[in-house]
LUMGUNU-741018 format. One line per 8 residues: number of its first residue (from 0); their letters; for each residue x, y, z of N, C-alpha, C, O, CB. Coordinates in pm, whole numbers, always signed. Glycine has a CB too. Example, Ala and Ser with C-alpha at 12.3 -4.5 7.8 and 13.67 -1.06 7.14 Angstrom:
BEGIN
0) AS) +1319 -569 +780 +1230 -450 +780 +1320 -330 +780 +1424 -332 +846 +1131 -447 +905 | +1285 -225 +708 +1367 -106 +714 +1290 +3 +787 +1341 +114 +804 +1408 -60 +572;
END
This chain:
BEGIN
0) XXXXXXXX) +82 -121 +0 +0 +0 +0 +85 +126 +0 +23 +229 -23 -92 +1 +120 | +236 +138 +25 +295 +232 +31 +339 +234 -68 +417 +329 -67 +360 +248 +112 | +342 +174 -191 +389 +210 -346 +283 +298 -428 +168 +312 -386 +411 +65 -436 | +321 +350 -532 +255 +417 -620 +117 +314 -646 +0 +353 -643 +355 +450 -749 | +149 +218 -665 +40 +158 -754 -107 +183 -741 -186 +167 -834 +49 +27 -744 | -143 +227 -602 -339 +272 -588 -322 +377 -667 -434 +407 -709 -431 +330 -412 | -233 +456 -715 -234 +625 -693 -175 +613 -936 -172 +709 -1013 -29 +720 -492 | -150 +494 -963 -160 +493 -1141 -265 +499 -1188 -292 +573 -1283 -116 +383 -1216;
8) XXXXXXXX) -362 +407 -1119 -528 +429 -1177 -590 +548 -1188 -677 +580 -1269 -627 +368 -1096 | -517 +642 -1064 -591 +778 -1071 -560 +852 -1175 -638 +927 -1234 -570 +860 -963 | -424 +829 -1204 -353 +924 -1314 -418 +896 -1453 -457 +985 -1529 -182 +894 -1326 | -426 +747 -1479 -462 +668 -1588 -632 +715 -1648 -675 +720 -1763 -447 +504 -1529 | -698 +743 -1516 -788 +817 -1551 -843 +933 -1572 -953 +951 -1625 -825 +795 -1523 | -740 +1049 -1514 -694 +1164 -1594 -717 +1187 -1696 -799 +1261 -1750 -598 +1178 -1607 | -579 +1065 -1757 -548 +1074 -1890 -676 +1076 -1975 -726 +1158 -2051 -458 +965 -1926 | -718 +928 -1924 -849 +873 -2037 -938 +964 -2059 -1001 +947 -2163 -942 +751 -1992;
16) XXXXXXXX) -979 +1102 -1963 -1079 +1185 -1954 -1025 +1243 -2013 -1105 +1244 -2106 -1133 +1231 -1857 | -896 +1342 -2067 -859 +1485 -2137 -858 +1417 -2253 -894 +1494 -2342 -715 +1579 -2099 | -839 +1330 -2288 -819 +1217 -2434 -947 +1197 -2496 -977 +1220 -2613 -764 +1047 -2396 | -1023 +1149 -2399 -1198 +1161 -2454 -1217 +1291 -2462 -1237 +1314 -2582 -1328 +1099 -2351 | -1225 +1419 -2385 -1254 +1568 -2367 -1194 +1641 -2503 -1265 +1732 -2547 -1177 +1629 -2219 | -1041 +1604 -2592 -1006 +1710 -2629 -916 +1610 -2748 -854 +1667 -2839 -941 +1819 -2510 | -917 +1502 -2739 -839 +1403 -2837 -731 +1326 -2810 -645 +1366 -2733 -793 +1463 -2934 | -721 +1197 -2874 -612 +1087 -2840 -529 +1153 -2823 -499 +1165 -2704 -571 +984 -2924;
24) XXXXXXXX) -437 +1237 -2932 -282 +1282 -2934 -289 +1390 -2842 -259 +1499 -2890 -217 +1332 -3085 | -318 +1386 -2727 -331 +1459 -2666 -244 +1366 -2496 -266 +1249 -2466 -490 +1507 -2694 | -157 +1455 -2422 -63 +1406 -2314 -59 +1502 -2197 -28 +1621 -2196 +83 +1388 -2369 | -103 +1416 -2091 -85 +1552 -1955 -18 +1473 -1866 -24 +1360 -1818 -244 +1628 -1864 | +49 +1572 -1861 +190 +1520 -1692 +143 +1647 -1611 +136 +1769 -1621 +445 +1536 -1730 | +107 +1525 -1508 +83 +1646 -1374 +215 +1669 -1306 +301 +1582 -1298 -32 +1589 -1238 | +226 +1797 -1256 +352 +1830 -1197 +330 +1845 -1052 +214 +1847 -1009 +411 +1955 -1256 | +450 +1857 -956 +456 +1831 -828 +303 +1770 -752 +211 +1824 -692 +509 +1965 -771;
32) XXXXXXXX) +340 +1604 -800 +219 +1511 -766 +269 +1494 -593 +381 +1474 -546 +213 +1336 -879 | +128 +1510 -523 +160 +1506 -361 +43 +1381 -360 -54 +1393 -435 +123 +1682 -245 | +54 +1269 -279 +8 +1142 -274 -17 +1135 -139 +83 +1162 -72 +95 +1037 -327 | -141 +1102 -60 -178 +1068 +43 -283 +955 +75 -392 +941 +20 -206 +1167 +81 | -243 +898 +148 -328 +767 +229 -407 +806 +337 -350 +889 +408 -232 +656 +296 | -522 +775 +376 -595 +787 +474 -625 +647 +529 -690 +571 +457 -705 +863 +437 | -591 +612 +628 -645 +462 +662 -753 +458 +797 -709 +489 +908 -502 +359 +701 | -842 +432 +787 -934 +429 +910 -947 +296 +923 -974 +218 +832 -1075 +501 +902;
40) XXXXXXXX) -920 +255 +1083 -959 +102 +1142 -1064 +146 +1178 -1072 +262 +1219 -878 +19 +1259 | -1213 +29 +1170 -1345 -20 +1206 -1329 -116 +1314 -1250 -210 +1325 -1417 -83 +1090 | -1446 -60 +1415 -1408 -200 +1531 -1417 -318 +1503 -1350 -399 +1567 -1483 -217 +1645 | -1509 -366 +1390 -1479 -529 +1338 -1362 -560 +1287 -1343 -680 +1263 -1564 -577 +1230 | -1232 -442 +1252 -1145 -507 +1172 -1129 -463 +1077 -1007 -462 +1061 -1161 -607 +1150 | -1209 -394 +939 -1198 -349 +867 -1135 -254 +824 -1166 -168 +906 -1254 -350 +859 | -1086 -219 +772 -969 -75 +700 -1027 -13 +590 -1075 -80 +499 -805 -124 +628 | -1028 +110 +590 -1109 +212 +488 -1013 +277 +417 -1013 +384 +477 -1204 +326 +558;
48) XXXXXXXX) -911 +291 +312 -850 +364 +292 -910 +449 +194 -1020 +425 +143 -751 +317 +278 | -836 +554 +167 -877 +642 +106 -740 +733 +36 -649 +789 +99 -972 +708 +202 | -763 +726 -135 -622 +755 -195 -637 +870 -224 -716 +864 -318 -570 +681 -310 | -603 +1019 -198 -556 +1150 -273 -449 +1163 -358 -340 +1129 -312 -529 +1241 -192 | -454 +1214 -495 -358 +1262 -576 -373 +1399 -615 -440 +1419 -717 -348 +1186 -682 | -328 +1490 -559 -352 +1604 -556 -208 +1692 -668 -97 +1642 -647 -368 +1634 -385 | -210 +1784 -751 -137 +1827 -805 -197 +1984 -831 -311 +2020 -860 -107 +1737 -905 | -59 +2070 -805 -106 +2222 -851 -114 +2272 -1009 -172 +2370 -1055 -2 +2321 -786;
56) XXXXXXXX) -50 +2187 -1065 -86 +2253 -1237 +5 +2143 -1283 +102 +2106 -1217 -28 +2450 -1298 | -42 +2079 -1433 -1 +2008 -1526 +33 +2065 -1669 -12 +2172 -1710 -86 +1922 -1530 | +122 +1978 -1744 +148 +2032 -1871 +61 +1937 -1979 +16 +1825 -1952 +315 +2033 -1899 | +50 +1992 -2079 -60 +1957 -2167 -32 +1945 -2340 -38 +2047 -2409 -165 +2069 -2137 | -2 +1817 -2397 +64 +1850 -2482 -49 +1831 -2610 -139 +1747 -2599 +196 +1774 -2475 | -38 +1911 -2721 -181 +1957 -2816 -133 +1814 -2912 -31 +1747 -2896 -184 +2168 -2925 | -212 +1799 -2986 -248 +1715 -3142 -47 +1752 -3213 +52 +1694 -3255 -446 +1843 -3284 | -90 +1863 -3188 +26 +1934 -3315 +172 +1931 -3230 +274 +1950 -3296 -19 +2142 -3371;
64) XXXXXXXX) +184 +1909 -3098 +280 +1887 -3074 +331 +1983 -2962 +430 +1981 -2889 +334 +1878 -3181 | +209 +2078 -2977 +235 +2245 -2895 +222 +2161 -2760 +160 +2058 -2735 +84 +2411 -2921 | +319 +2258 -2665 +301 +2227 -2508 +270 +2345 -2396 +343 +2444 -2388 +436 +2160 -2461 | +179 +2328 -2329 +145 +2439 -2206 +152 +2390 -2095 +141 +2269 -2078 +16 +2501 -2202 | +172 +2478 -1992 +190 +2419 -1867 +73 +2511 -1817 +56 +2627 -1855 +348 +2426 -1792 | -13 +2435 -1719 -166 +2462 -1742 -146 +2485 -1557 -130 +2387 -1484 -295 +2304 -1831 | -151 +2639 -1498 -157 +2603 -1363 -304 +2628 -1276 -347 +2725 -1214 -42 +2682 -1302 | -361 +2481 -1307 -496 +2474 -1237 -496 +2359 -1137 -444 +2255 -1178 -615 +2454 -1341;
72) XXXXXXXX) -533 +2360 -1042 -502 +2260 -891 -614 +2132 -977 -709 +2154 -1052 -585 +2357 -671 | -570 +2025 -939 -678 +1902 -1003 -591 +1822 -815 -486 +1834 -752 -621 +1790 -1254 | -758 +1727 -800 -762 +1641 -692 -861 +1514 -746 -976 +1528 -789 -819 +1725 -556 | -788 +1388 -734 -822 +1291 -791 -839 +1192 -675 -745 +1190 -595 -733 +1260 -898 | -937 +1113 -652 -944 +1008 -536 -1018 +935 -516 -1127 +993 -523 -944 +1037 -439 | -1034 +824 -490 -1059 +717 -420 -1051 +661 -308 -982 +707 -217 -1031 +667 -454 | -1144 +518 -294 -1123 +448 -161 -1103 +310 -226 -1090 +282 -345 -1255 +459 -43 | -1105 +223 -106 -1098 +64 -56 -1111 +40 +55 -1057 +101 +147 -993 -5 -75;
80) XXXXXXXX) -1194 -65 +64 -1235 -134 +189 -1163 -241 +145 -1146 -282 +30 -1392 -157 +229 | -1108 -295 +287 -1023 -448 +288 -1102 -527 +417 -1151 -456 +504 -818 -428 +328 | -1113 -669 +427 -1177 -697 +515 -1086 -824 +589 -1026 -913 +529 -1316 -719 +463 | -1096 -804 +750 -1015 -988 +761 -1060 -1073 +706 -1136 -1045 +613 -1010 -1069 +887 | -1038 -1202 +734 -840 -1184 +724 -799 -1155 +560 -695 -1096 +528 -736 -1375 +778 | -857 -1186 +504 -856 -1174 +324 -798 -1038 +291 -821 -998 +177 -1026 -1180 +244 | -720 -952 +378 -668 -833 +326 -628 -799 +182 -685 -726 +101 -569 -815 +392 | -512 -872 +170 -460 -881 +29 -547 -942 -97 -509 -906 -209 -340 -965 +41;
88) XXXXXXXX) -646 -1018 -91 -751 -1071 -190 -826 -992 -213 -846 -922 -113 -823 -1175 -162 | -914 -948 -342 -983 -907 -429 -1006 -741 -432 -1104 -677 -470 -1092 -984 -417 | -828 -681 -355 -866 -538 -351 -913 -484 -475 -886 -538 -582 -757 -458 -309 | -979 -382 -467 -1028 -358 -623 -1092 -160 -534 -1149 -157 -425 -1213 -536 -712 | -1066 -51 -604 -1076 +71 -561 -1199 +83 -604 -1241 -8 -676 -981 +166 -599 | -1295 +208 -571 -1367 +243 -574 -1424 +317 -710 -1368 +311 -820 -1350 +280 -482 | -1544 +388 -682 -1530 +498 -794 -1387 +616 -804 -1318 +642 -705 -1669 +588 -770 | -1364 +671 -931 -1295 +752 -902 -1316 +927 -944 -1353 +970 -1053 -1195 +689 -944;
96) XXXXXXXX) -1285 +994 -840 -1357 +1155 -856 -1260 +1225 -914 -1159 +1177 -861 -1402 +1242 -712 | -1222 +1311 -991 -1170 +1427 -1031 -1249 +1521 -1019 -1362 +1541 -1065 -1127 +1428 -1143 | -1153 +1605 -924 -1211 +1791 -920 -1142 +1879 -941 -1057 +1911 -857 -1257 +1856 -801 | -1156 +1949 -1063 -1067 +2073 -1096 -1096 +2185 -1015 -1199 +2209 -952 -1080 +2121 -1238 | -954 +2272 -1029 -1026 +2390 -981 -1022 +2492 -1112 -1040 +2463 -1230 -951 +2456 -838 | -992 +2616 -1055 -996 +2732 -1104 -888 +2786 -1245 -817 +2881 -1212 -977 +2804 -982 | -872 +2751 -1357 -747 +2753 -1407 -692 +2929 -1395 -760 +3023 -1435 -757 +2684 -1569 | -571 +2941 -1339 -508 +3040 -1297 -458 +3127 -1479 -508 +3228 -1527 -372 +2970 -1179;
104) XXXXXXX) -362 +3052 -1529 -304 +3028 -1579 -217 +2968 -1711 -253 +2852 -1725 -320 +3028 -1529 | -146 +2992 -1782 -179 +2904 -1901 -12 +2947 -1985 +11 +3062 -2023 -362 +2963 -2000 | +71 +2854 -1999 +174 +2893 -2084 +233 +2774 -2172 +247 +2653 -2157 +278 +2956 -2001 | +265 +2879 -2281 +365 +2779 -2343 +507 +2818 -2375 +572 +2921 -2390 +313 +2734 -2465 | +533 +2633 -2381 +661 +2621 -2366 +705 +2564 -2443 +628 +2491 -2505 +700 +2583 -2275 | +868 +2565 -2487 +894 +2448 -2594 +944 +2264 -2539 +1041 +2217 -2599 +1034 +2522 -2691 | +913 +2223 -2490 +966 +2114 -2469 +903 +2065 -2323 +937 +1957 -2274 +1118 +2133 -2480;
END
């Protein structure tokens, strides 16, 4: 649980959304990605986690090749419930939310 791996799906679905929104040849790298876990124990045992991927602005690369660095805050997240003893069996995350905010910002760059 302390590796990236809950926190690719979020990104992965980023992607898939600006790709459907604006076109395939289209690429966003979020910049200074901050990653947080929330874990709540239940008195039966159960564990609630809860994944944040939070980033202050991403770059955005067009059809044609053009690149901007886009500074608008995006928060991406999910959960999982794990249950005893079967912890490690059939984790599988939740829905997943993206919330933009406000776009500040907007530049381009070459590379």
């Amino acid at each position: 649980m302390v590796s990236q791996s809950p926190y690719n799906p979020l990104v992965n679905t980023l992607s898939v959304m600006v790709q459907e929104k604006l076109g395939v040849h289209r690429v966003i790298a979020p910049q200074e990605r901050k990653c947080e876990t929330q874990i709540h124990r239940h008195e039966d045992g159960r564990l609630q986690l809860k994944f944040v991927l939070a980033f202050p602005s991403y770059k955005l690369t067009t059809e044609e090749g053009h690149c901007f660095h886009i500074k608008q805050p995006v928060w991406i997240t999910s959960s999982m419930e794990m249950k005893p003893p079967e912890y490690t069996i059939g984790r599988k995350l939740g829905d997943i939310r993206i919330a933009l905010g406000k776009a500040e910002e907007s530049k381009h760059y070459n590379g």
